[in-house]
CHARMM internal coordinates of N, CA and C (Angstrom, degrees):
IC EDIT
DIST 1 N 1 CA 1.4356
DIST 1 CA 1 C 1.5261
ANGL 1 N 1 CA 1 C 107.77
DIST 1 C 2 N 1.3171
ANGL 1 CA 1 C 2 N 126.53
DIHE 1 N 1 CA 1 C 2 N 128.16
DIST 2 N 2 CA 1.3856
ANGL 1 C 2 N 2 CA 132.44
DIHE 1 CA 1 C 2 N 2 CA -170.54
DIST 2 CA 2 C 1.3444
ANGL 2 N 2 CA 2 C 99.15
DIHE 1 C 2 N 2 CA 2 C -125.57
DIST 2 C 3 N 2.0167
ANGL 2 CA 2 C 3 N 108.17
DIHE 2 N 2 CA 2 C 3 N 105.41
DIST 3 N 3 CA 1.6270
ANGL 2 C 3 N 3 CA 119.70
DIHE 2 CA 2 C 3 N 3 CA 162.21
DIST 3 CA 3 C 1.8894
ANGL 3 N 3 CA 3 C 103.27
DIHE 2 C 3 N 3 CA 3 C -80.62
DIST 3 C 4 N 1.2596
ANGL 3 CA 3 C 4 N 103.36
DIHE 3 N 3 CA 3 C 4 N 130.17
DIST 4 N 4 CA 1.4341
ANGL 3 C 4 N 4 CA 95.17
DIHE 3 CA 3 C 4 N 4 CA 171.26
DIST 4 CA 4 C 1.2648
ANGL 4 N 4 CA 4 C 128.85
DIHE 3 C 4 N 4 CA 4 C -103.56
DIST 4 C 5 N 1.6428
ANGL 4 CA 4 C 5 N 121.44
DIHE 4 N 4 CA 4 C 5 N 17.04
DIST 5 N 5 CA 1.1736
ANGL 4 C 5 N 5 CA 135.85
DIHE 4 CA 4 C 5 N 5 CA 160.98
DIST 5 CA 5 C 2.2246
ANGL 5 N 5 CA 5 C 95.09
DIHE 4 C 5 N 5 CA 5 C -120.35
DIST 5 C 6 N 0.9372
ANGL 5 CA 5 C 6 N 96.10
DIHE 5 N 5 CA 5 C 6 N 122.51
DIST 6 N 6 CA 1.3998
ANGL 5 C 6 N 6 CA 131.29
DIHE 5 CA 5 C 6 N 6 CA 175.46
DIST 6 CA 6 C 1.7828
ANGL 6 N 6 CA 6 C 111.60
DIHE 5 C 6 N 6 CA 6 C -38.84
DIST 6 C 7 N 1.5067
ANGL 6 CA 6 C 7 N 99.02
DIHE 6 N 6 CA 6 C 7 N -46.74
DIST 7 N 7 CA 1.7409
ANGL 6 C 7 N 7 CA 120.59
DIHE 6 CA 6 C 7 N 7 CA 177.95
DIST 7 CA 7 C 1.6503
ANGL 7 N 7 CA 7 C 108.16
DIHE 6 C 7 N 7 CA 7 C -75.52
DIST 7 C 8 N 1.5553
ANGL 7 CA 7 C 8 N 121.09
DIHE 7 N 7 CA 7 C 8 N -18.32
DIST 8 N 8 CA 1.0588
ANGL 7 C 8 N 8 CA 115.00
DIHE 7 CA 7 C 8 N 8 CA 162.74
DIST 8 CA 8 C 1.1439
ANGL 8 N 8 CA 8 C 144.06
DIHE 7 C 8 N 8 CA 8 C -60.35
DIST 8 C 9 N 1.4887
ANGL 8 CA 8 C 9 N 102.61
DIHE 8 N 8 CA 8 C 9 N -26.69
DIST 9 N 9 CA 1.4433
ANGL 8 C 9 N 9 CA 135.21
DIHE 8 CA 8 C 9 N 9 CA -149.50
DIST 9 CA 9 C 1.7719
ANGL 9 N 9 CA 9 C 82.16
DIHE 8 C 9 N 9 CA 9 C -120.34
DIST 9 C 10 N 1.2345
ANGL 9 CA 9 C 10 N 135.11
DIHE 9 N 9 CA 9 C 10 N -58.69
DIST 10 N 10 CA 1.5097
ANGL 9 C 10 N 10 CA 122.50
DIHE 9 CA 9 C 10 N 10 CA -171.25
DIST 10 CA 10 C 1.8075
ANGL 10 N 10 CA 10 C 105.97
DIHE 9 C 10 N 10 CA 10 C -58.99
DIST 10 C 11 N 1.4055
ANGL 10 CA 10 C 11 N 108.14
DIHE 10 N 10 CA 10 C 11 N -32.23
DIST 11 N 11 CA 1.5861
ANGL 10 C 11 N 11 CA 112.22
DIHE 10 CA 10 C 11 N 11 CA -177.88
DIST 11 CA 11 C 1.6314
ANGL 11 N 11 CA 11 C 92.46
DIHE 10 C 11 N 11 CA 11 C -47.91
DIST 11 C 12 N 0.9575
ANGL 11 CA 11 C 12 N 119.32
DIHE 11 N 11 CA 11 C 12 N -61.42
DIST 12 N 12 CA 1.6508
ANGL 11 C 12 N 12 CA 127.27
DIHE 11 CA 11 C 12 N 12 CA -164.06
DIST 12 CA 12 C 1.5779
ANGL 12 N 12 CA 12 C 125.42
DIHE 11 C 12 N 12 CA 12 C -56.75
DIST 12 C 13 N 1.6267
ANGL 12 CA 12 C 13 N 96.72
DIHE 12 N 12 CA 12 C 13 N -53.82
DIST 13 N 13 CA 1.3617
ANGL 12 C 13 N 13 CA 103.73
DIHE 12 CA 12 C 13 N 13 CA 173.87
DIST 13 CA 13 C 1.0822
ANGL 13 N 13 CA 13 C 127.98
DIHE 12 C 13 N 13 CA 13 C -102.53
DIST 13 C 14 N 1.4102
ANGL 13 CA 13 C 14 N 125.40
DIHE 13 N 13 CA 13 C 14 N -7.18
DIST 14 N 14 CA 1.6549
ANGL 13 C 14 N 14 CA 125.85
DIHE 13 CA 13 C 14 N 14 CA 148.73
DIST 14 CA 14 C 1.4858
ANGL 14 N 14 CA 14 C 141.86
DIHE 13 C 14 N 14 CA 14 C -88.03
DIST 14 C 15 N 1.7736
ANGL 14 CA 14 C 15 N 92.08
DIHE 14 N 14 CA 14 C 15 N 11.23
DIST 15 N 15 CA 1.5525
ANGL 14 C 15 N 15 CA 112.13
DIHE 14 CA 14 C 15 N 15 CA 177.22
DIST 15 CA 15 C 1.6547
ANGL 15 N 15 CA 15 C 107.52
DIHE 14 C 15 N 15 CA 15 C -67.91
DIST 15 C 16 N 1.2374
ANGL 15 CA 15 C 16 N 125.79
DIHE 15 N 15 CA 15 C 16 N 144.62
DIST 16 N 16 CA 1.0403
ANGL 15 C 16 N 16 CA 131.36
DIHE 15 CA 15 C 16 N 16 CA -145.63
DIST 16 CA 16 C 1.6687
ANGL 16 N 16 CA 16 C 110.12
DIHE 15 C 16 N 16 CA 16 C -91.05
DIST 16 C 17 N 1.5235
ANGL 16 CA 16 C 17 N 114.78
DIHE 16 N 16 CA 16 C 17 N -12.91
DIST 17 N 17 CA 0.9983
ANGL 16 C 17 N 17 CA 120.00
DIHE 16 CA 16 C 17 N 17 CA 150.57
DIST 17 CA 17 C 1.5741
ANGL 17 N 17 CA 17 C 138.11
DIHE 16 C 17 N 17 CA 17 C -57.47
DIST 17 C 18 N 1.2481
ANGL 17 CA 17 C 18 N 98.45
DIHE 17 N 17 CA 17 C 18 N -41.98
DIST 18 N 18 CA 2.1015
ANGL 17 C 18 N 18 CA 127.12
DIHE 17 CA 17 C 18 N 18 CA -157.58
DIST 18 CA 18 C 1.9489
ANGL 18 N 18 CA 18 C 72.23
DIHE 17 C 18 N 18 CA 18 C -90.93
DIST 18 C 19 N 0.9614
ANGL 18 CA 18 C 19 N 133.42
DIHE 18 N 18 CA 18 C 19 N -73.95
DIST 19 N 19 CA 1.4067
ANGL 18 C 19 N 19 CA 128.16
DIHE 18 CA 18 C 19 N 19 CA -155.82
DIST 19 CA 19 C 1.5124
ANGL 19 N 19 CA 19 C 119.07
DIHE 18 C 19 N 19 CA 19 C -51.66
DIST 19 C 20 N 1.7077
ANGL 19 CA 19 C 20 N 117.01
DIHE 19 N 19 CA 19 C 20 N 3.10
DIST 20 N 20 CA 1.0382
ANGL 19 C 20 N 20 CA 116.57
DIHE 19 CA 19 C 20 N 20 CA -173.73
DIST 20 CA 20 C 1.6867
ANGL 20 N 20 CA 20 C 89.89
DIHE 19 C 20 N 20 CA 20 C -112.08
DIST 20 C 21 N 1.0673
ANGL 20 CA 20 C 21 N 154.24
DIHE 20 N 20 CA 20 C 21 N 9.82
DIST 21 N 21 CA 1.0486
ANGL 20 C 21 N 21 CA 152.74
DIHE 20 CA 20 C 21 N 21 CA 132.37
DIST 21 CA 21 C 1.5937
ANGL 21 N 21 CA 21 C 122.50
DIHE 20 C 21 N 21 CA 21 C -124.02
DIST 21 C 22 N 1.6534
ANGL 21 CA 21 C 22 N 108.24
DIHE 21 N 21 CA 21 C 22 N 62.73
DIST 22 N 22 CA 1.3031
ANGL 21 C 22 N 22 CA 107.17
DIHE 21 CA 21 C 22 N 22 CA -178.96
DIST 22 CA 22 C 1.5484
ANGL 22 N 22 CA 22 C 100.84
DIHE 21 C 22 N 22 CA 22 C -103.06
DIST 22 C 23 N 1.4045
ANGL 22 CA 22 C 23 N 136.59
DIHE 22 N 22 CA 22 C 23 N -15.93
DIST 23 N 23 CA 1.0451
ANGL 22 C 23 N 23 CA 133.33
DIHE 22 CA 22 C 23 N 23 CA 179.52
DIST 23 CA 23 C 1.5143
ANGL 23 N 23 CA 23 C 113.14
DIHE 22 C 23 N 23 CA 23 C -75.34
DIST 23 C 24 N 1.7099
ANGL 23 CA 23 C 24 N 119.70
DIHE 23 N 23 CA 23 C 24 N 1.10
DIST 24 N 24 CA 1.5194
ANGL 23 C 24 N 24 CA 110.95
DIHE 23 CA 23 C 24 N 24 CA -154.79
DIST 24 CA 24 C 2.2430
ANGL 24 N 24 CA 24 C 96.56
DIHE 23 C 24 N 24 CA 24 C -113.24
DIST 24 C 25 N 0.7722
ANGL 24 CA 24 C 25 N 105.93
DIHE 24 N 24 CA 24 C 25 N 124.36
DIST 25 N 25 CA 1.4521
ANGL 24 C 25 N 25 CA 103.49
DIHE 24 CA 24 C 25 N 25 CA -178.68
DIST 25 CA 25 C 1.4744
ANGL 25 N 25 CA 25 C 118.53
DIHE 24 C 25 N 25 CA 25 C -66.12
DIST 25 C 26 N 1.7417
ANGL 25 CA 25 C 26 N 102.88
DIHE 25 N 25 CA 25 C 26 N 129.96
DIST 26 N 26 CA 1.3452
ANGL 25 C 26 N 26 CA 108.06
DIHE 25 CA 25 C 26 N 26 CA -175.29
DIST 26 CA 26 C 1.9150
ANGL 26 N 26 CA 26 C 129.38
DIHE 25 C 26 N 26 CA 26 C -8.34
DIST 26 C 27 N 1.4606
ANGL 26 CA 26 C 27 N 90.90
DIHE 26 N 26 CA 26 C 27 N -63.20
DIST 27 N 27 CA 1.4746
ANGL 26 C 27 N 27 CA 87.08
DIHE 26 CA 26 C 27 N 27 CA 166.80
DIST 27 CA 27 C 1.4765
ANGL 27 N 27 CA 27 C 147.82
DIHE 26 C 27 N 27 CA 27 C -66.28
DIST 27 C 28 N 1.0920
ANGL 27 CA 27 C 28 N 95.44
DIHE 27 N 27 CA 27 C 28 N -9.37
DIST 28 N 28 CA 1.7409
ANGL 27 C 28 N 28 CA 101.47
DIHE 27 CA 27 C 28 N 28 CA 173.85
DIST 28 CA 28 C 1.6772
ANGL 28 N 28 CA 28 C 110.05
DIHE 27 C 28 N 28 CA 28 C -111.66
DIST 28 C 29 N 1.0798
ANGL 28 CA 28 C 29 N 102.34
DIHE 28 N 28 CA 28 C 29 N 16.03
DIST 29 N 29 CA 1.5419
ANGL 28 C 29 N 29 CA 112.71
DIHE 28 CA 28 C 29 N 29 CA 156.09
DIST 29 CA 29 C 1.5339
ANGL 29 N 29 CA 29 C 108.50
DIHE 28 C 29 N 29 CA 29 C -43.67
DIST 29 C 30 N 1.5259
ANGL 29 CA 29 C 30 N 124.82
DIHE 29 N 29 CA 29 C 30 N 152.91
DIST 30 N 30 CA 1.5221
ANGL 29 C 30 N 30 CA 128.43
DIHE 29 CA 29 C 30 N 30 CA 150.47
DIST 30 CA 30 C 1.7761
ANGL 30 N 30 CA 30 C 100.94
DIHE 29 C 30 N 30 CA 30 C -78.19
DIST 30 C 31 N 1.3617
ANGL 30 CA 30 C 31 N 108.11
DIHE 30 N 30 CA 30 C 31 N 177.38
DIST 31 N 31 CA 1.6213
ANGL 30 C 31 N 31 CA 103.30
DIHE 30 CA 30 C 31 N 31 CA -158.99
DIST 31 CA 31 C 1.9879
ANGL 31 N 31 CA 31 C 84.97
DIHE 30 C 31 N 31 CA 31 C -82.69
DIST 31 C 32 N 1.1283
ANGL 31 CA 31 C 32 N 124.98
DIHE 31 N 31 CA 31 C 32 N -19.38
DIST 32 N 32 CA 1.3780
ANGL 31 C 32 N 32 CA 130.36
DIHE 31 CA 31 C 32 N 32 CA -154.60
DIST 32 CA 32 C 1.0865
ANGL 32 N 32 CA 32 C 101.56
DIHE 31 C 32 N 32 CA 32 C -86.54
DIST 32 C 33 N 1.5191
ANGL 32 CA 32 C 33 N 129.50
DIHE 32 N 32 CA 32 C 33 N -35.47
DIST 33 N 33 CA 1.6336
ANGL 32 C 33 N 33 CA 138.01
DIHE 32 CA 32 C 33 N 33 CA 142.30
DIST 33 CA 33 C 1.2953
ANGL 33 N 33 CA 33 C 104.89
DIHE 32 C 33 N 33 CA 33 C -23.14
DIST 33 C 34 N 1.4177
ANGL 33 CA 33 C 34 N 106.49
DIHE 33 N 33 CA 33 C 34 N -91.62
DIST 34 N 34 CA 1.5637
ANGL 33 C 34 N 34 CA 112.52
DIHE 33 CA 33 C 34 N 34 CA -172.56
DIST 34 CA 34 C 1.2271
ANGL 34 N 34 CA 34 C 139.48
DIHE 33 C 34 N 34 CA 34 C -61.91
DIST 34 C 35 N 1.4945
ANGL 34 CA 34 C 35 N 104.80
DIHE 34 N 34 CA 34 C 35 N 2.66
DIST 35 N 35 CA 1.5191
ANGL 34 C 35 N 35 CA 107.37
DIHE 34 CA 34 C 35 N 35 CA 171.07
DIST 35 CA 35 C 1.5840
ANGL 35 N 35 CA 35 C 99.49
DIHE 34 C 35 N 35 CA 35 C -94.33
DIST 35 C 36 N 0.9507
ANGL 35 CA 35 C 36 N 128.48
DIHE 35 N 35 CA 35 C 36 N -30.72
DIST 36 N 36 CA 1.6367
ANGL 35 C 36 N 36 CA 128.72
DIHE 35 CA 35 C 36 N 36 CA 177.42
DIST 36 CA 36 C 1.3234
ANGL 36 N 36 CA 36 C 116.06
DIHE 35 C 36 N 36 CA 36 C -77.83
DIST 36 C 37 N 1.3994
ANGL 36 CA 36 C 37 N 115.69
DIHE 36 N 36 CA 36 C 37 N -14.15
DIST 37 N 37 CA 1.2025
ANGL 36 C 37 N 37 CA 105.28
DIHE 36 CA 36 C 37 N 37 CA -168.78
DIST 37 CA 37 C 1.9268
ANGL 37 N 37 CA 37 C 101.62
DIHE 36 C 37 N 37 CA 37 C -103.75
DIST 37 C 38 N 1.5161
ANGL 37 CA 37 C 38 N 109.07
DIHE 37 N 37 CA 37 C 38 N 5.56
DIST 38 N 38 CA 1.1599
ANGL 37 C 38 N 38 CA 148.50
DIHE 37 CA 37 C 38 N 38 CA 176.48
DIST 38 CA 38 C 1.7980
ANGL 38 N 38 CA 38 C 119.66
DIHE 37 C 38 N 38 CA 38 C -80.00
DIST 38 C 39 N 1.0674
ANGL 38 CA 38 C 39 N 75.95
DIHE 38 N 38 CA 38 C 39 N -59.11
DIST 39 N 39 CA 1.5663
ANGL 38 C 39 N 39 CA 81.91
DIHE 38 CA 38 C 39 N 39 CA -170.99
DIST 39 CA 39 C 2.2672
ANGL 39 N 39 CA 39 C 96.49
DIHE 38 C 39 N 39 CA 39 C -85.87
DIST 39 C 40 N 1.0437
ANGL 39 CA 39 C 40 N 105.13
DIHE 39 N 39 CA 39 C 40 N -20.46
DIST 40 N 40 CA 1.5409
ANGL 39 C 40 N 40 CA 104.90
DIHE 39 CA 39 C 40 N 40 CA -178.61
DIST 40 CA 40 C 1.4880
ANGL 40 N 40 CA 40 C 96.74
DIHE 39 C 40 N 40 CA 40 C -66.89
DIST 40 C 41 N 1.5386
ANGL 40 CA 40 C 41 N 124.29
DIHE 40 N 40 CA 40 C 41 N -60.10
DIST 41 N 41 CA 1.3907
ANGL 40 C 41 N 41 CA 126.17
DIHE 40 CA 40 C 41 N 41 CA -159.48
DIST 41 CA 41 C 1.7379
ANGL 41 N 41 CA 41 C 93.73
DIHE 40 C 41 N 41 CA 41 C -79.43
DIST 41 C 42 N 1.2886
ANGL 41 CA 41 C 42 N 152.08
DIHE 41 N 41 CA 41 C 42 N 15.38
DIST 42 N 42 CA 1.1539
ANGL 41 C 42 N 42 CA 150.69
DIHE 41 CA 41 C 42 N 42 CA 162.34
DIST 42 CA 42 C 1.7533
ANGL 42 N 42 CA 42 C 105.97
DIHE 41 C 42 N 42 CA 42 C -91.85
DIST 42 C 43 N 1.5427
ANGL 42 CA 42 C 43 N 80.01
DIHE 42 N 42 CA 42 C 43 N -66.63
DIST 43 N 43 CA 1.9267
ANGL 42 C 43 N 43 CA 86.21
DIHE 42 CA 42 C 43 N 43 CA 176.44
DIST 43 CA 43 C 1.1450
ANGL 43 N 43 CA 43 C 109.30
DIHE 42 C 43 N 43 CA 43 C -59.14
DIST 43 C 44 N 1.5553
ANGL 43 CA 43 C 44 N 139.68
DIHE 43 N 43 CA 43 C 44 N 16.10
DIST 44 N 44 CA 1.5158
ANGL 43 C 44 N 44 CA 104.99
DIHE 43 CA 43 C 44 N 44 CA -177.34
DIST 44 CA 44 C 2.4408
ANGL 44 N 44 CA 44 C 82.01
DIHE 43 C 44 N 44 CA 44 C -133.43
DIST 44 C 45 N 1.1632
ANGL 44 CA 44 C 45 N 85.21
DIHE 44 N 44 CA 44 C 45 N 1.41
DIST 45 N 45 CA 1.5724
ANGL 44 C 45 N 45 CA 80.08
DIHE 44 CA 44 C 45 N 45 CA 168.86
DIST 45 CA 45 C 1.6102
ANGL 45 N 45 CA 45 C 118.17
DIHE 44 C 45 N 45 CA 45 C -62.24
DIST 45 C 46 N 0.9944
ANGL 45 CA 45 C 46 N 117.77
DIHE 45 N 45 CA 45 C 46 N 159.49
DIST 46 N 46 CA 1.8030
ANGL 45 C 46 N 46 CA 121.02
DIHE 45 CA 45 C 46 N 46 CA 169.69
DIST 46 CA 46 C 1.3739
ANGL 46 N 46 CA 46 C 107.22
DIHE 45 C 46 N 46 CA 46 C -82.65
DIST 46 C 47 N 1.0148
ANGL 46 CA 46 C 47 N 120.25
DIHE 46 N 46 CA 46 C 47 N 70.61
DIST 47 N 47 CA 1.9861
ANGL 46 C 47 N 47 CA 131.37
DIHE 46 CA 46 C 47 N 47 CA 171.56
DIST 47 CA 47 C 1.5048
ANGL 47 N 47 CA 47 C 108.79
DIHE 46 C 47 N 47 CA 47 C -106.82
DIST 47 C 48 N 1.3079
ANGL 47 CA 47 C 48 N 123.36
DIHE 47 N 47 CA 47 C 48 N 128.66
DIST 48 N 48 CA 1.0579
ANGL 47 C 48 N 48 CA 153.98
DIHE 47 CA 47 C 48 N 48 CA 172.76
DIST 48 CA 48 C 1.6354
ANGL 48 N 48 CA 48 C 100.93
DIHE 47 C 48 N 48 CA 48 C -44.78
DIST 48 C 49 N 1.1470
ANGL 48 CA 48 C 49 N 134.96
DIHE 48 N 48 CA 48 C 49 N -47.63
DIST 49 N 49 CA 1.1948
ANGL 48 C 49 N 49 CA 148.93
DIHE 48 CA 48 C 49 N 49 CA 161.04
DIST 49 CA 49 C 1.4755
ANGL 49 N 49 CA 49 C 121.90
DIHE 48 C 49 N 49 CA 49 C -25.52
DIST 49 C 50 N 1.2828
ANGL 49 CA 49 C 50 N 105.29
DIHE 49 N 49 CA 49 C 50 N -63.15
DIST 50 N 50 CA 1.3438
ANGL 49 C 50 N 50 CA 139.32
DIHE 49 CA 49 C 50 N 50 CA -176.04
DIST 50 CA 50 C 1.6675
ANGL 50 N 50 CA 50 C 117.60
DIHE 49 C 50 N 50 CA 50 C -87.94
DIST 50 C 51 N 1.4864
ANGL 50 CA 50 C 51 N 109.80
DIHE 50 N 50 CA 50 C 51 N -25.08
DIST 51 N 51 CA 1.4310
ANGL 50 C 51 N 51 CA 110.70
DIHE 50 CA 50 C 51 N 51 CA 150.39
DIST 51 CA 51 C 1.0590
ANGL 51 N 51 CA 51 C 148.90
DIHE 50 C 51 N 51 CA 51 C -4.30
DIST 51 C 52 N 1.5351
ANGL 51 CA 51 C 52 N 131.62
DIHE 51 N 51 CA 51 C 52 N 78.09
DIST 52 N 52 CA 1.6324
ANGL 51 C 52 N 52 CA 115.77
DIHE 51 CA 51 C 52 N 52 CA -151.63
DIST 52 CA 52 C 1.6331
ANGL 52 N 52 CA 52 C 88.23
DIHE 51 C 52 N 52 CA 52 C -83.41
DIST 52 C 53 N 1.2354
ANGL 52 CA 52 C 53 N 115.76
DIHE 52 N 52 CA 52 C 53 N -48.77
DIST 53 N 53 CA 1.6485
ANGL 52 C 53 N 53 CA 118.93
DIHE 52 CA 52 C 53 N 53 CA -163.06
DIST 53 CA 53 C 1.3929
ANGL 53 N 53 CA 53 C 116.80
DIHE 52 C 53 N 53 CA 53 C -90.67
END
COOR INIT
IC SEED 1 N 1 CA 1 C
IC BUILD
């Protein structure tokens, strides 16, 4: 997945949630991991959807 502003990508992985299991690989996530860590890298995509402005 390629963010091309840098702050997109820190929103995600320095959120204070995701950083408490950033050392653990996708798959051995609990499902409650990966649904949050799901919906963060969606919500922070450039989708028309999600559009505040």
């Amino acid at each position: 997945m390629f963010f091309p502003n840098g702050d997109d990508q820190n929103n995600i992985f320095y959120s204070p949630k995701v950083s408490s299991f950033d050392k653990i690989k996708v798959g051995k996530l609990s499902l409650g991991q990966l649904r949050y860590l799901e919906l963060l890298i969606i919500g922070n995509l450039n989708h028309k959807f999600f559009d505040a402005g």
